[in-house]
N, C-alpha and C positions, 0 to 999 in steps of 0.2 A: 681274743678268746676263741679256740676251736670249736667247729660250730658242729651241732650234733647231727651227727648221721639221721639218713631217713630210717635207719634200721632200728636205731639206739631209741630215737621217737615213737614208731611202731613197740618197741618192746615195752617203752614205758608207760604206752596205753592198756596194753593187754596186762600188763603187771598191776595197773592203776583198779583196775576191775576185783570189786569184792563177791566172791559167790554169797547169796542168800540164802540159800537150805543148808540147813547143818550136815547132809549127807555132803554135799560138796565141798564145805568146809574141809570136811575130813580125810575128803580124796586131796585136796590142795595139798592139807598137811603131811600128810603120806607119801605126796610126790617129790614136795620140797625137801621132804626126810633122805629119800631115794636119790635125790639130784648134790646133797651135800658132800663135802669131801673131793678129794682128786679123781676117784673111781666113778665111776656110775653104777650104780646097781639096776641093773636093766630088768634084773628078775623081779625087784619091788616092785618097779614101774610100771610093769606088765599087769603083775597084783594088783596093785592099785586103780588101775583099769577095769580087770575083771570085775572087784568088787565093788564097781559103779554100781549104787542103784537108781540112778536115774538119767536122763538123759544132756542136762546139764553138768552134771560131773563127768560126763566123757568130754566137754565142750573146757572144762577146766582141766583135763588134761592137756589138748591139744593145743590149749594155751600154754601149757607149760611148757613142752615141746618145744614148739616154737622157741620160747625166750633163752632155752636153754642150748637148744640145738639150731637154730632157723638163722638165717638171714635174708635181706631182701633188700634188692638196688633199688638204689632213687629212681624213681618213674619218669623219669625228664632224660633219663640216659639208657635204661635199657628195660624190659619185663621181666624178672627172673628173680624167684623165689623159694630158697632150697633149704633143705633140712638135713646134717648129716650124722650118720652114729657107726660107731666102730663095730656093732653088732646086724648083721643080715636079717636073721630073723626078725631081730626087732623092729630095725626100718619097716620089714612086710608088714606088721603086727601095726604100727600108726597108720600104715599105708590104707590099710583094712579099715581103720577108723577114722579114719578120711571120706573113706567111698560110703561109712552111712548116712553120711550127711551129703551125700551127691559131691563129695569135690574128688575128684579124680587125678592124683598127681601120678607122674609119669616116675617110674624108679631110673637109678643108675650108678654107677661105681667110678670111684677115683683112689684109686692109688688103694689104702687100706682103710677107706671109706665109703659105706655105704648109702646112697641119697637119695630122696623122694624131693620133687621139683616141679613147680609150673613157669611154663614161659612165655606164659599170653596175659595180657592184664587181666581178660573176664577171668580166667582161673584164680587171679590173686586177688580181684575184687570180691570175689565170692568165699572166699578165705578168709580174706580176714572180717566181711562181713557177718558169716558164721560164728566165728571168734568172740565177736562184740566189738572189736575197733571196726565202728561204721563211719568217724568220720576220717579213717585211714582209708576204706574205702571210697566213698565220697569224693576225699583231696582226688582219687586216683583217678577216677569217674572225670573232675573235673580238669587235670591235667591234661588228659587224653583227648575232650572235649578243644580245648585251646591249640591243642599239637595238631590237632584235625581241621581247625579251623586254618590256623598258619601254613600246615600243609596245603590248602587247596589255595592261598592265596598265593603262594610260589608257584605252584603248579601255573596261576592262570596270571602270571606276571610273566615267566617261562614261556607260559603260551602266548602272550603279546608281544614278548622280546622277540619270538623265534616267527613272530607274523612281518614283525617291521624290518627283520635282518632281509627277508622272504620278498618282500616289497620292494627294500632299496636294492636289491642285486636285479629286480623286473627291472625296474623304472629305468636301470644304467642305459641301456640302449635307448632309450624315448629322451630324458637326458641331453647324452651327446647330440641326436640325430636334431633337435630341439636348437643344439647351441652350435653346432655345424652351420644349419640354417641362417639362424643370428647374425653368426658372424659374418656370412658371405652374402647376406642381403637379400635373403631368399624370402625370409619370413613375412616379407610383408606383401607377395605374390598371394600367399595364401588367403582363403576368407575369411571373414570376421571372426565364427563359430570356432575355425582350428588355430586360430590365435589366440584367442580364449584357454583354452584347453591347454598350447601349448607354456603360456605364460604359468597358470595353475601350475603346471604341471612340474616347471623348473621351478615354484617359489613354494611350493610341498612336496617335497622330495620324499619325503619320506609318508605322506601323505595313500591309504588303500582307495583304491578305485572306488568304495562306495562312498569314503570321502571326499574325494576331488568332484564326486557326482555333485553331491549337497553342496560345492562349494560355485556353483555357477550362477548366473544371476540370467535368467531364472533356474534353479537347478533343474538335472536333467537326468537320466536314468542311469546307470553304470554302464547299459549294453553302448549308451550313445558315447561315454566318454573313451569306451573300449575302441569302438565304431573312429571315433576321430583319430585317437592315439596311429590308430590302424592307417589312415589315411594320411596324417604325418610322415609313418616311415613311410609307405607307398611315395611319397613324392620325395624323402631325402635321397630313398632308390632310384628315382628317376635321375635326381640332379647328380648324386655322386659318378652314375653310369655316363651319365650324357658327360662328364667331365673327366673319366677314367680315374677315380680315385678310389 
């Protein structure tokens, strides 16, 4: 079974919605009058606006709007929430009754289509909490809430990844100069302290200095394991030179 849009679920909340006062009753009735047929009667639509008398029948038009004209992407893919009519004036005319209620859509045109549009979530959260789908706002609330949180944890996986890549291109020279030593018999010229370190240092490779610090017995500061490391190559300098390699 095709699974229903987040548009088609948005529409059939705002659709779900009975007005209470008989004035808005009869602005619904008027507008669904207006909205039947292939045409659109834009001039009813307008009327039926004007002769809101109260401020929840303007809220029952802009629902209707909506359902008739609106749609709106799934929030997991992008923010963008548009409304489009083949008449200019009229778009300005919803546009205008939008901004009584503080929502401020941005206008624009396609083709022989005229559109009023938000493309930030707080603008469509507040839409359609206006509206009365609050728990369409809510989902969106908490969608974005979850994308925010999975955001920073890439970001700070990102930042770990790009700390240990940063790490193992240091450590290549301590590394070799490490297993140079090793191999040629050197390492055991050295004292206790920078055999330590050195050993650490080839068995944590990938291992940051303030870890290989905590990893000594007794552990030691990071300036000392820097301090050592330092004094390793200082002597694979010596031996390589004294040997011309």
């Amino acid at each position: 079974m095709k699974e229903i849009s987040f548009s088609k679920k948005t529409k059939d909340i705002l659709s779900g919605i009975t007005p209470k006062k008989g004035c808005c009753r009869r602005t619904e009735k008027k507008l669904r009058e207006a909205l039947e047929g292939g045409d659109v009667d834009y001039d009813a639509l307008r009327e039926a606006e004007n002769s809101a008398l109260c401020r929840e029948c303007s809220l029952v038009f802009l629902r209707q709007m909506f359902i008739k004209f609106g749609t709106v992407t799934a929030p997991e893919k992008s923010y963008h929430l548009e409304m489009s009519f083949r008449d200019r004036d009229f778009r300005d005319f919803v546009c205008d009754t939008l901004s009584e209620f503080g929502l401020n859509a941005k206008r624009g045109t396609r083709r022989d289509r005229f559109t009023l549009y938000f493309k930030d979530s707080g603008g469509i959260e507040d839409f359609f909490a206006t509206l009365g789908a609050q728990s369409t706002a809510f989902d969106m609330m908490n969608l974005k809430l979850v994308k925010e949180v999975r955001g920073g944890i890439n970001r700070q996986n990102n930042f770990e990844t790009a700390n240990i890549q940063k790490t193992a291109v240091a450590v290549i020279p301590y590394i070799h100069a490490i297993q140079y030593l090793t191999d040629n018999g050197y390492l055991g010229g050295m004292s206790e302290e920078l055999r330590e370190t050195a050993r650490l240092r080839v068995e944590n490779d990938t291992a940051s200095i303030a870890s290989l610090a905590s990893l000594h017995n007794p552990p030691i500061s990071k300036s000392g394991v820097k301090h050592r490391l330092d004094k390793i190559m200082d002597y694979y300098r010596i031996v390589t030179n004294r040997r011309g390699v």
